[in-house]
VMD Tcl script that builds the backbone (N, CA, C; Angstrom):
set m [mol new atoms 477]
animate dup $m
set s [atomselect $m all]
$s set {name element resname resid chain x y z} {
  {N N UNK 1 A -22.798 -5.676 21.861}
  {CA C UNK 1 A -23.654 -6.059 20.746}
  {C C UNK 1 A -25.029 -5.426 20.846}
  {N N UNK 2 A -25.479 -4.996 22.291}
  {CA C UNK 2 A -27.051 -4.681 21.870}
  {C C UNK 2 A -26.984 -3.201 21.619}
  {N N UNK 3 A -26.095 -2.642 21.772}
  {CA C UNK 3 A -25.808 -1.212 21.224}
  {C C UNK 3 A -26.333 -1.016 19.687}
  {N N UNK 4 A -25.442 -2.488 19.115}
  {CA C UNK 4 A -25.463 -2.477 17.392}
  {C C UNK 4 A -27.057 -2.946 17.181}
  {N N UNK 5 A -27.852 -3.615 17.913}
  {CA C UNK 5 A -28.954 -4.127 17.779}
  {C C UNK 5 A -29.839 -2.695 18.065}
  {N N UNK 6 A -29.482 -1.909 18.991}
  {CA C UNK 6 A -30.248 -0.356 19.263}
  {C C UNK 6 A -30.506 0.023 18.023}
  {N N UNK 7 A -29.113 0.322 17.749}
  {CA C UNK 7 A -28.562 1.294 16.426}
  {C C UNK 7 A -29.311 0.324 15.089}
  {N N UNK 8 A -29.820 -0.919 14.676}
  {CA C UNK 8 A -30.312 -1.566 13.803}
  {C C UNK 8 A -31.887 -0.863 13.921}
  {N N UNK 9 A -32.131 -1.130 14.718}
  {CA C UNK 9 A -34.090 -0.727 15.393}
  {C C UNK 9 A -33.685 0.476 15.023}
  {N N UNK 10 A -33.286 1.057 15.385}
  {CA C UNK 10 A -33.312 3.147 15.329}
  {C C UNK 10 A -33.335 3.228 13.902}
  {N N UNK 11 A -32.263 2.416 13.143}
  {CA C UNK 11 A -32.255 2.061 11.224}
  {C C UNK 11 A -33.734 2.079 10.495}
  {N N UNK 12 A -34.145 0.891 11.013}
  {CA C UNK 12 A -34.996 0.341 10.699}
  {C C UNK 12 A -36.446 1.663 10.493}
  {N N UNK 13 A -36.414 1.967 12.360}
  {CA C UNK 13 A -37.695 2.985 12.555}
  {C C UNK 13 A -37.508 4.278 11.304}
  {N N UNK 14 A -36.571 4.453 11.152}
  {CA C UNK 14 A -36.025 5.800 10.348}
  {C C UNK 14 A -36.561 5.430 9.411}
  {N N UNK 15 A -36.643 4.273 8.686}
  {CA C UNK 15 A -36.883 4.123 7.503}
  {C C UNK 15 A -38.405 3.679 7.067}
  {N N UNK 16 A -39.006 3.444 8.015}
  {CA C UNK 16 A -39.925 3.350 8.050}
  {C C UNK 16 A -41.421 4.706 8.485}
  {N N UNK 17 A -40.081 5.226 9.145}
  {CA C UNK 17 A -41.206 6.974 9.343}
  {C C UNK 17 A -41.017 7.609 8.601}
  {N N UNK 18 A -39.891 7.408 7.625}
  {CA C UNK 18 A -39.227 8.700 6.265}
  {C C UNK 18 A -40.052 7.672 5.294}
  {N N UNK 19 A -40.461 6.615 4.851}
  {CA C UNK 19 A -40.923 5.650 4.058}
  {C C UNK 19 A -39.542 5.883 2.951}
  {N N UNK 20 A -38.430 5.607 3.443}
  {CA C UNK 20 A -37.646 5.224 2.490}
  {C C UNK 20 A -36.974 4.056 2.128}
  {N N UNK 21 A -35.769 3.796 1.325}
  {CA C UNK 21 A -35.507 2.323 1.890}
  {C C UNK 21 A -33.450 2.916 1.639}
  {N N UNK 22 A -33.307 4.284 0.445}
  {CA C UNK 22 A -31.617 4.574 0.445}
  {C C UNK 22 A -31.674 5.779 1.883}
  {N N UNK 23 A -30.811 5.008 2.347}
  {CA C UNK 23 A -30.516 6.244 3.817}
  {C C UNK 23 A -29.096 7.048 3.603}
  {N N UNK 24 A -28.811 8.381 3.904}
  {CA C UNK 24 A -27.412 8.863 4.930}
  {C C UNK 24 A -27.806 8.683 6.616}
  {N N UNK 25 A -26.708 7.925 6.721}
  {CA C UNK 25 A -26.131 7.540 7.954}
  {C C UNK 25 A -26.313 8.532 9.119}
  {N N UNK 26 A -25.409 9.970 8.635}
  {CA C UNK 26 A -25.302 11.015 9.444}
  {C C UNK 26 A -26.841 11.559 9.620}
  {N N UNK 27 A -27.722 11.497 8.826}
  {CA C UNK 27 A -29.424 11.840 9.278}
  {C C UNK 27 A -29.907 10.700 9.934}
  {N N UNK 28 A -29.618 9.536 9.812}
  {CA C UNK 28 A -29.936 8.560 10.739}
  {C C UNK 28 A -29.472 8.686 12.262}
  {N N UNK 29 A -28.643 9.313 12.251}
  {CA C UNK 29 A -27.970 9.411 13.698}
  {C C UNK 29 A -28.346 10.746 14.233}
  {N N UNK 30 A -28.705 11.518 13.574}
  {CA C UNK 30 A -29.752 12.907 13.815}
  {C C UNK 30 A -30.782 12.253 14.388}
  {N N UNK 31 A -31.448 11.601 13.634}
  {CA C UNK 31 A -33.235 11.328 14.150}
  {C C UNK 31 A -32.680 10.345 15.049}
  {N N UNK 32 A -32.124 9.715 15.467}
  {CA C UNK 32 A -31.741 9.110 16.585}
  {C C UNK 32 A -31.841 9.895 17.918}
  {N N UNK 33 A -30.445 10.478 17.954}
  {CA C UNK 33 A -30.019 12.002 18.945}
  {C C UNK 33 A -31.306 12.541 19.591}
  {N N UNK 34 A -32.298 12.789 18.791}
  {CA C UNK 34 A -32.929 13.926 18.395}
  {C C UNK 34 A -34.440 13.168 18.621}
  {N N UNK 35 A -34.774 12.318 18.319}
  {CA C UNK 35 A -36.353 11.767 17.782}
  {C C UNK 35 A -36.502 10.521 19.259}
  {N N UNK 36 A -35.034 9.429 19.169}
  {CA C UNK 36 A -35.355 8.851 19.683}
  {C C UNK 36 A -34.495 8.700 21.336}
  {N N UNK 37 A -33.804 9.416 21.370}
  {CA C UNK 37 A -33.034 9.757 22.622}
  {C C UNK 37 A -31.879 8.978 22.568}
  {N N UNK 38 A -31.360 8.103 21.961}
  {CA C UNK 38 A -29.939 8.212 21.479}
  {C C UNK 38 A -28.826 8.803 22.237}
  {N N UNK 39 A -27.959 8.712 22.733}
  {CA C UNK 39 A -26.942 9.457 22.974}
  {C C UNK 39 A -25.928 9.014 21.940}
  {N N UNK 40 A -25.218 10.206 21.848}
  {CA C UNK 40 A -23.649 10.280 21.355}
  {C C UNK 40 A -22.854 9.758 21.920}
  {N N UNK 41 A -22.105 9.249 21.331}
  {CA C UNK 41 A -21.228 8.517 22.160}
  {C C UNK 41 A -20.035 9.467 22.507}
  {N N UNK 42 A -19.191 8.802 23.676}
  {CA C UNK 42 A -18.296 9.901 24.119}
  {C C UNK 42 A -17.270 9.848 23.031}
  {N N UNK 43 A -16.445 11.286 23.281}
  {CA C UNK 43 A -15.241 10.645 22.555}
  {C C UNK 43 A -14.031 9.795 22.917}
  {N N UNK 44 A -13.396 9.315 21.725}
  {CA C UNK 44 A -12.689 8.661 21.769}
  {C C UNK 44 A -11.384 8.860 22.179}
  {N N UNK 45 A -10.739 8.161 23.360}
  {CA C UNK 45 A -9.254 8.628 24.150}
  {C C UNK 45 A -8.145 9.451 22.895}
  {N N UNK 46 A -8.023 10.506 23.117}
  {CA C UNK 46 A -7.096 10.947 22.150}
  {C C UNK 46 A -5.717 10.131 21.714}
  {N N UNK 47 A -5.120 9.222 22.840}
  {CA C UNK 47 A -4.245 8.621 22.104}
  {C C UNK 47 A -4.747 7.287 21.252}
  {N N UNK 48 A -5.657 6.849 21.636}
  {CA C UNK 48 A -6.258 5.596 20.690}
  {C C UNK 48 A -7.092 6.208 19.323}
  {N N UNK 49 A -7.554 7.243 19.481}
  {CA C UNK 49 A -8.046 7.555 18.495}
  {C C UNK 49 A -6.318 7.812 17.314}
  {N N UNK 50 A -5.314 7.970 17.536}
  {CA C UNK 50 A -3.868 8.511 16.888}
  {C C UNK 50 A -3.416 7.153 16.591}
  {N N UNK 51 A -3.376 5.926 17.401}
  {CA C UNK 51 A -2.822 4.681 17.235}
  {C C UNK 51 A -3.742 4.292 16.064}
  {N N UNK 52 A -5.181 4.667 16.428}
  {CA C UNK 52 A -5.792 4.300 14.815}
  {C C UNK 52 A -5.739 5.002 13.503}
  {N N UNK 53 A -5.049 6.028 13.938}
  {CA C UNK 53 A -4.855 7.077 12.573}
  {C C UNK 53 A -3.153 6.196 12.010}
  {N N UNK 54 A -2.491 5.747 12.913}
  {CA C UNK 54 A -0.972 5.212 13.153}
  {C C UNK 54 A -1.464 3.490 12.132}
  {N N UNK 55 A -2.503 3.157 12.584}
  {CA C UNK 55 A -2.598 1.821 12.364}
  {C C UNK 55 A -3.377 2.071 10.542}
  {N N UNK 56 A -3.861 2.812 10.425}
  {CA C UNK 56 A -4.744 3.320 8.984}
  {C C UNK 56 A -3.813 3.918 8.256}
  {N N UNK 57 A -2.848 4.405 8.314}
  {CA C UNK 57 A -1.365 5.122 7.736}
  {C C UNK 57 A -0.453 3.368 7.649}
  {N N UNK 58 A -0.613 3.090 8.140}
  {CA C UNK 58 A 0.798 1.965 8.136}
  {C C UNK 58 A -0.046 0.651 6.996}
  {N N UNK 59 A -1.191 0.694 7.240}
  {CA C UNK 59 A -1.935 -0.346 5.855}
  {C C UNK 59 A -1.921 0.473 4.679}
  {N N UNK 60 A -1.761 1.229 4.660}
  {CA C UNK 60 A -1.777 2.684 3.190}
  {C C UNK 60 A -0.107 2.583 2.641}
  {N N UNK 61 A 0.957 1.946 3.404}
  {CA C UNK 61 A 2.052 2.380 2.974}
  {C C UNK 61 A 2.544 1.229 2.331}
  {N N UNK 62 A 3.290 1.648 0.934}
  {CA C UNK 62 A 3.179 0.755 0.178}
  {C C UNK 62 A 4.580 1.240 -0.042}
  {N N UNK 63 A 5.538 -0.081 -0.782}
  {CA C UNK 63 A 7.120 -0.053 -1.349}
  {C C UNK 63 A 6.786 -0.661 -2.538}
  {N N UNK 64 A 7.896 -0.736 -3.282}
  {CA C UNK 64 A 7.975 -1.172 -4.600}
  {C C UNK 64 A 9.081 -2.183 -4.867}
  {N N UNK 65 A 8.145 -3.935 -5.292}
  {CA C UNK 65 A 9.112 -4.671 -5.466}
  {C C UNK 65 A 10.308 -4.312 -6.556}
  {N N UNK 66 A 11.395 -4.816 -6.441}
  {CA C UNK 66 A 13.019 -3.895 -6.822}
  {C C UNK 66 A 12.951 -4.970 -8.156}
  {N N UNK 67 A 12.313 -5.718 -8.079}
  {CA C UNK 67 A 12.063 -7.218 -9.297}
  {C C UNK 67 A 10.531 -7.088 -10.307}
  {N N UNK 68 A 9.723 -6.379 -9.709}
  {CA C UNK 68 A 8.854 -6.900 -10.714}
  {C C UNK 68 A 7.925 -5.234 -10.729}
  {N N UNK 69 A 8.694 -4.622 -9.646}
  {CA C UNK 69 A 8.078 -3.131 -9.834}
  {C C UNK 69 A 6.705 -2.922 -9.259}
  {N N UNK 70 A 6.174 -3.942 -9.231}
  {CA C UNK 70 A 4.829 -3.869 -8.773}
  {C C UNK 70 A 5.067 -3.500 -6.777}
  {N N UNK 71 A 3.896 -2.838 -6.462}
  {CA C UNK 71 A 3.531 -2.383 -5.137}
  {C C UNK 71 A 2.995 -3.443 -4.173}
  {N N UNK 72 A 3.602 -3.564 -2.980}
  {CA C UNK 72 A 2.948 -4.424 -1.926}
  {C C UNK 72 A 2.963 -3.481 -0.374}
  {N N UNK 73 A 2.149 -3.835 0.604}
  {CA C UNK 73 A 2.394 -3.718 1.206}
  {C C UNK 73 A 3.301 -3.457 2.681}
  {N N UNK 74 A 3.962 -2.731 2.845}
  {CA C UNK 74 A 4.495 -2.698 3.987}
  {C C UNK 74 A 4.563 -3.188 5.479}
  {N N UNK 75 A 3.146 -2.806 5.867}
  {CA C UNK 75 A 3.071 -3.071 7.074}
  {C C UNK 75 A 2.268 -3.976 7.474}
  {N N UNK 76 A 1.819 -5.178 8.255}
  {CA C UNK 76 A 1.532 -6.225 8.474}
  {C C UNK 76 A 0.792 -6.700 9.777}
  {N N UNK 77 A -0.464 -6.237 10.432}
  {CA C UNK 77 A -1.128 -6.403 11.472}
  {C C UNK 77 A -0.885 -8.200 11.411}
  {N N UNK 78 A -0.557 -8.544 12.940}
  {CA C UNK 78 A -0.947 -10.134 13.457}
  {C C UNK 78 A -1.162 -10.020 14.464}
  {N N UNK 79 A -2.146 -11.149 15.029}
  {CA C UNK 79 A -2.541 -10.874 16.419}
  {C C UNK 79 A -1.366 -12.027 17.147}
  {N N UNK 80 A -0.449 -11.300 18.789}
  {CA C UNK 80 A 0.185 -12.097 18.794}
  {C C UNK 80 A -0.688 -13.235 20.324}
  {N N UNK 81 A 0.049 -13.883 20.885}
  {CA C UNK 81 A -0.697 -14.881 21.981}
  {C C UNK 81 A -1.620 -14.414 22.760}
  {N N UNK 82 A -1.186 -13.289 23.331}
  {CA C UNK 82 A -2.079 -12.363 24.110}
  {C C UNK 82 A -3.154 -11.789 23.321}
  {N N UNK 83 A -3.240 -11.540 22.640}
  {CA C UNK 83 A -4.403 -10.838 21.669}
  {C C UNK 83 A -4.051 -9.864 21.358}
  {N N UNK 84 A -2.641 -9.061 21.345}
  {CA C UNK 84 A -2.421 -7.829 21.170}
  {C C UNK 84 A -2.301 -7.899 19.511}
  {N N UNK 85 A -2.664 -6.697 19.246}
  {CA C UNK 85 A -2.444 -6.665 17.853}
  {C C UNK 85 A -1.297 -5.746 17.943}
  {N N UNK 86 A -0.006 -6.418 16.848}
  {CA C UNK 86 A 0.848 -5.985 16.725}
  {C C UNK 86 A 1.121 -5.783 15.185}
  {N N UNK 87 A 2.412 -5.075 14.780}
  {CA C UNK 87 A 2.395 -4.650 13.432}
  {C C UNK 87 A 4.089 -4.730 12.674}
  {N N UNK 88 A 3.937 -5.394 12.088}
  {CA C UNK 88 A 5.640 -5.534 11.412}
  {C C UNK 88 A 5.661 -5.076 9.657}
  {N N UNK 89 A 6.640 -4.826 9.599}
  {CA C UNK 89 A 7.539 -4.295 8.474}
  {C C UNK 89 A 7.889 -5.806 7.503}
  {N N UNK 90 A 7.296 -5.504 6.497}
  {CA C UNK 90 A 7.430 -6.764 5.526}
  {C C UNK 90 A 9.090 -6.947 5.361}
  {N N UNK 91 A 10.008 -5.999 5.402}
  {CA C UNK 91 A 11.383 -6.184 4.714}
  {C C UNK 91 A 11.894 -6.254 6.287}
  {N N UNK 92 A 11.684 -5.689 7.217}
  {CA C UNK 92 A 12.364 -6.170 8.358}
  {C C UNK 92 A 12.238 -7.175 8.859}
  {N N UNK 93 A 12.456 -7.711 10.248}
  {CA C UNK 93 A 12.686 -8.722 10.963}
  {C C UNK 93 A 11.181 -9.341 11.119}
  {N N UNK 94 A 10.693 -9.814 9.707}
  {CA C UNK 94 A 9.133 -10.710 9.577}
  {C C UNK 94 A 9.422 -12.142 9.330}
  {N N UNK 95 A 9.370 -12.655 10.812}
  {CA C UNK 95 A 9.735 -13.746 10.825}
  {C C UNK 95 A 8.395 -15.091 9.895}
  {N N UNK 96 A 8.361 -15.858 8.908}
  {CA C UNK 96 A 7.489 -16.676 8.032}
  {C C UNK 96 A 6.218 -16.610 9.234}
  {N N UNK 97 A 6.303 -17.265 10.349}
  {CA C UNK 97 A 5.284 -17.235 11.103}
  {C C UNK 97 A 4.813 -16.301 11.198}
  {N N UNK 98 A 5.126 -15.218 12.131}
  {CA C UNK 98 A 4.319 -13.821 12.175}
  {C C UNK 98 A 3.258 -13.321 11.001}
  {N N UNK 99 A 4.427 -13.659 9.413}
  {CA C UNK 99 A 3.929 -13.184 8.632}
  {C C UNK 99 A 2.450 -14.191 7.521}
  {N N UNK 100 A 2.826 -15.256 8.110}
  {CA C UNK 100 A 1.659 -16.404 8.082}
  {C C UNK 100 A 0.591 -15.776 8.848}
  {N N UNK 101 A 0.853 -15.664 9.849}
  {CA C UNK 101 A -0.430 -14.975 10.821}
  {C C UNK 101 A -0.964 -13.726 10.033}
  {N N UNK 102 A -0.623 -13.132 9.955}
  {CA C UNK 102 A -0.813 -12.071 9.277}
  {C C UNK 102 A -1.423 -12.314 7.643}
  {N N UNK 103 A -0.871 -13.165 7.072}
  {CA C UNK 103 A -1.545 -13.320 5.421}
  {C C UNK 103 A -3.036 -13.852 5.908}
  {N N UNK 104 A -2.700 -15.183 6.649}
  {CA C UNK 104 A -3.837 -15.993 7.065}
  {C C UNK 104 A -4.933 -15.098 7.758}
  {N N UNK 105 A -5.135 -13.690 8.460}
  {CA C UNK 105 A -5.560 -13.051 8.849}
  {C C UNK 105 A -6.792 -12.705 7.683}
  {N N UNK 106 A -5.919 -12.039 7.094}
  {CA C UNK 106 A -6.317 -11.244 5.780}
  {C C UNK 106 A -7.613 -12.194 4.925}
  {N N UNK 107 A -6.645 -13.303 4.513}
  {CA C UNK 107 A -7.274 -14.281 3.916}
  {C C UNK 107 A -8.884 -14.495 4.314}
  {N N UNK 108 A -8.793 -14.694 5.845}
  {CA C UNK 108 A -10.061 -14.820 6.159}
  {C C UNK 108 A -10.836 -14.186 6.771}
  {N N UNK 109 A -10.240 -12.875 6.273}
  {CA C UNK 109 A -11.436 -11.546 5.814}
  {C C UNK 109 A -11.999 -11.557 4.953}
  {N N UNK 110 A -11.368 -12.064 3.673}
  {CA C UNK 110 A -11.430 -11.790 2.461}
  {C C UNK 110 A -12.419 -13.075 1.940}
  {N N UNK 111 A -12.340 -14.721 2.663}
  {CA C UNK 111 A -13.308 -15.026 2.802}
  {C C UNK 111 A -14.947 -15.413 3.226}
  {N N UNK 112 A -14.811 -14.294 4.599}
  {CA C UNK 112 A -15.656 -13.683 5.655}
  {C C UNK 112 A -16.744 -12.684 4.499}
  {N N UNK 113 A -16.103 -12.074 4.021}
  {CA C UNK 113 A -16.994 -10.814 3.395}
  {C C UNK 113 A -17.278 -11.792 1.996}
  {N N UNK 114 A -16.599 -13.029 1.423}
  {CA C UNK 114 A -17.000 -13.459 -0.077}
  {C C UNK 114 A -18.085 -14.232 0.672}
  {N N UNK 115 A -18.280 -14.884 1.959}
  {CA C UNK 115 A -19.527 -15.855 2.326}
  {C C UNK 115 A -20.576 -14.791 2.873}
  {N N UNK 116 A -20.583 -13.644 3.029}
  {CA C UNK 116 A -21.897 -13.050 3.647}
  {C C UNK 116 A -22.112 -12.306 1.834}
  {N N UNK 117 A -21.147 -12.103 1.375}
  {CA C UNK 117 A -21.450 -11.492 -0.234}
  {C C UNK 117 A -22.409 -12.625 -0.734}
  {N N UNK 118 A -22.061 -13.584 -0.840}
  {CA C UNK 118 A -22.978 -14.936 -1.315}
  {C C UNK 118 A -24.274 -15.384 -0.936}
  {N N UNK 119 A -24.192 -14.759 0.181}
  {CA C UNK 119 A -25.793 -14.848 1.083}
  {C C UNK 119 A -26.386 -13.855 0.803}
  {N N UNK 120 A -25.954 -12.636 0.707}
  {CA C UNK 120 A -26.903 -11.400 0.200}
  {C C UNK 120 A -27.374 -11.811 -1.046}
  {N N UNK 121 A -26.375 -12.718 -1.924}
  {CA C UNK 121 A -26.896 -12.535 -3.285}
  {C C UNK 121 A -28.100 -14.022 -3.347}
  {N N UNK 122 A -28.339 -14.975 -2.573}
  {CA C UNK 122 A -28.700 -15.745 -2.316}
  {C C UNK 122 A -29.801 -14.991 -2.006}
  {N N UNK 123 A -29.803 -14.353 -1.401}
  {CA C UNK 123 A -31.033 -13.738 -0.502}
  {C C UNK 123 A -32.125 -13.003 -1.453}
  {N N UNK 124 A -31.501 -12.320 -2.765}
  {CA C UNK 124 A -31.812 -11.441 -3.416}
  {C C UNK 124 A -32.795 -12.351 -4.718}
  {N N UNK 125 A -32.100 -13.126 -4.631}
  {CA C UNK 125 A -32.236 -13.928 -5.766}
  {C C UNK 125 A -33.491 -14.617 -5.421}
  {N N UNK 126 A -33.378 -15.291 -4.534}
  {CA C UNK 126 A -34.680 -15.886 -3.944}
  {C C UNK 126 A -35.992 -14.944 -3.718}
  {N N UNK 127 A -35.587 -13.671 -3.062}
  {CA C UNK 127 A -36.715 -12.350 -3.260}
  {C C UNK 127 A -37.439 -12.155 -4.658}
  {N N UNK 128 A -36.277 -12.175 -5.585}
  {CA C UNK 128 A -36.475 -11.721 -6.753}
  {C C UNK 128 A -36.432 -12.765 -7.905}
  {N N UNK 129 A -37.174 -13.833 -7.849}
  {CA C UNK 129 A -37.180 -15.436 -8.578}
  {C C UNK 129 A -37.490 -14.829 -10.051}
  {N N UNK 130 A -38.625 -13.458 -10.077}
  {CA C UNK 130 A -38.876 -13.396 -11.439}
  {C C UNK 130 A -37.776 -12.414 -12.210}
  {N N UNK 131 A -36.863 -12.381 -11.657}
  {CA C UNK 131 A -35.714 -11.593 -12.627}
  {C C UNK 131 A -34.152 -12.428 -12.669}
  {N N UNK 132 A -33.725 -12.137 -13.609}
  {CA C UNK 132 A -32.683 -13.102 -14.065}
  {C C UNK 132 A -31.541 -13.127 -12.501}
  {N N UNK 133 A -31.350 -14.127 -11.953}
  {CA C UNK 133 A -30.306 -14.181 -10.897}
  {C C UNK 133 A -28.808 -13.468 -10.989}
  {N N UNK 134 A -28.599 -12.608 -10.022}
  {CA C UNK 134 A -27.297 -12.385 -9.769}
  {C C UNK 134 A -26.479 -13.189 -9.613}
  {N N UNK 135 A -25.192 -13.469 -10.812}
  {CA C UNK 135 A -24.529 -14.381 -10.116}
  {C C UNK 135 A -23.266 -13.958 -10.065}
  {N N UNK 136 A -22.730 -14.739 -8.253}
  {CA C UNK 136 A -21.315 -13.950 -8.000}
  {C C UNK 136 A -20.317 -14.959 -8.172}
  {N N UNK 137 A -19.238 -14.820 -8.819}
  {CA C UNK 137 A -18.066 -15.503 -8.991}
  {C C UNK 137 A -17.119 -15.262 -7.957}
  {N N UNK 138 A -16.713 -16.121 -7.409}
  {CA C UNK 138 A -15.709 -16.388 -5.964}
  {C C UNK 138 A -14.249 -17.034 -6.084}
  {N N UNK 139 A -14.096 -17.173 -7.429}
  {CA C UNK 139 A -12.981 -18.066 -7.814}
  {C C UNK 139 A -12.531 -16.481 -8.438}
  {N N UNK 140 A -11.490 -15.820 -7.398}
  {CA C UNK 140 A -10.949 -14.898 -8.019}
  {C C UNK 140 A -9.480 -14.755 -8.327}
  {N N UNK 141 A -9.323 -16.282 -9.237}
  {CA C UNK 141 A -7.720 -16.243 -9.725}
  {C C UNK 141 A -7.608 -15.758 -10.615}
  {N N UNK 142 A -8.548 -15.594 -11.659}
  {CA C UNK 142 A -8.422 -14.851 -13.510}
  {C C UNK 142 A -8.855 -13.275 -12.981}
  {N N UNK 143 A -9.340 -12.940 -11.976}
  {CA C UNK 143 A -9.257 -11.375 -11.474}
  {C C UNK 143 A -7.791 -10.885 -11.164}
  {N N UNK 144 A -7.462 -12.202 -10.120}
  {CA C UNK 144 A -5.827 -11.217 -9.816}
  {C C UNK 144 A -4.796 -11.185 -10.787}
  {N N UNK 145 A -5.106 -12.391 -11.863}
  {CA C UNK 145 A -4.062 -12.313 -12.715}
  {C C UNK 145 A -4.120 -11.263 -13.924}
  {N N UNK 146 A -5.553 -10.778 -14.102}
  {CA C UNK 146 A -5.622 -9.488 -14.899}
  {C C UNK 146 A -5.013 -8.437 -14.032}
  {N N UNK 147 A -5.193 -8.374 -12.832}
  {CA C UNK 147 A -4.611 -6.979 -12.428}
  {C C UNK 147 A -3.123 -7.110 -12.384}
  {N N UNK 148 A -2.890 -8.333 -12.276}
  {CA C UNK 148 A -0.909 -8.125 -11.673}
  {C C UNK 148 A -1.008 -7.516 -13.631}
  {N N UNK 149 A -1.380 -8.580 -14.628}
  {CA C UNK 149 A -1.684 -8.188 -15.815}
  {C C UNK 149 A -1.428 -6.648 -16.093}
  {N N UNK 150 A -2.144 -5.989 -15.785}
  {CA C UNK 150 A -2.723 -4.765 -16.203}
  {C C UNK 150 A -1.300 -3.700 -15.478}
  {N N UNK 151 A -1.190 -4.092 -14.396}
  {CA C UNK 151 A -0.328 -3.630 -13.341}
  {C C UNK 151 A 1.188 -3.461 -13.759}
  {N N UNK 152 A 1.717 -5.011 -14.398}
  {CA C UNK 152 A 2.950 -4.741 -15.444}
  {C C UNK 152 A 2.743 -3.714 -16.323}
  {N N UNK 153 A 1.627 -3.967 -16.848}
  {CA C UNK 153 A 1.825 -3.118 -18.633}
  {C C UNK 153 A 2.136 -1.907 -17.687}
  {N N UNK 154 A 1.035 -1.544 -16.901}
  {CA C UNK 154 A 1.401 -0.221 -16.158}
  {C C UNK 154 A 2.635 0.503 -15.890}
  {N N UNK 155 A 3.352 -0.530 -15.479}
  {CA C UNK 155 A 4.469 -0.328 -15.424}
  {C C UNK 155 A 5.420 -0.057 -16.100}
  {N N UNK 156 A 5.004 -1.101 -16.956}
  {CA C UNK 156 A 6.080 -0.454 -18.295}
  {C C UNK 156 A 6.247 0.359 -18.871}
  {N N UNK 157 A 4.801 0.865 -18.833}
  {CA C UNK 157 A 4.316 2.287 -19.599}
  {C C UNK 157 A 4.975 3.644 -18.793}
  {N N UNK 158 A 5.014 2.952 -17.471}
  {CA C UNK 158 A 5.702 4.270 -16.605}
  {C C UNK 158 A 7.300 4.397 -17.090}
  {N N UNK 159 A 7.954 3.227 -17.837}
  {CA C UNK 159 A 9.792 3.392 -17.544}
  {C C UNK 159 A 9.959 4.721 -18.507}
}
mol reanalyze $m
mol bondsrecalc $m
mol representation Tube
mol addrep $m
């Protein structure tokens, strides 16, 4: 963690000696290297760096329900007892549990990033009292049902 706390300060200084406040990343890590002594980090073990190219390919691969045509996922990260993260095949041997672990995973990513989304906008709002408030909607059942929505017609349009 104090790596990420380095790398925040090094953010911060950058932006404050360029007097900017929109950054690229890759010039941030220049004036790092370079300004503030920074090292690069080593690289990454060639076979872990491939298991993550293996693990970023297998969330990308998508089948097509044989019933409603629409696209789901394939492959299915769960963490099992040990902490290993492991990966199953939605149509193969995905036993309800595994694949509970795995939805439930997701899920609370998906509410991880809607509660820090809510605080930024909280945050903003309070900064900014004299302009009309951002407001974020979190109840995203009339979102998914436009897309499955949109997603049929799609479909149909493809036969």
């Amino acid at each position: 963690m104090s790596q990420h706390r380095d790398m925040q300060k090094a953010l911060d200084h950058y932006r404050m000696v360029h007097n900017v406040n929109d950054v690229d990343m890759r010039e941030v890590a220049r004036y790092a290297v370079e300004k503030l002594g920074m090292e690069l980090p080593k690289p990454k073990d060639p076979l872990d760096r491939l298991a993550s190219e293996f693990a970023k390919a297998a969330r990308e691969q998508m089948r097509y329900d044989r019933g409603t045509g629409r696209p789901y996922r394939v492959n299915h990260m769960f963490i099992n007892a040990d902490g290993q993260r492991l990966w199953l095949d939605i149509d193969g041997e995905a036993p309800r549990g595994k694949m509970l672990k795995s939805l439930t995973l997701r899920r609370e990513q998906v509410i991880g990033d809607a509660y820090h989304l809510e605080l930024d906008a909280d945050h903003w709002n309070a900064d900014h009292a004299a302009e009309p408030p951002i407001q974020m909607v979190l109840d995203f059942t009339a979102d998914v049902a436009e897309r499955k929505a949109i997603d049929g017609d799609d479909d149909k349009a493809a036969e």
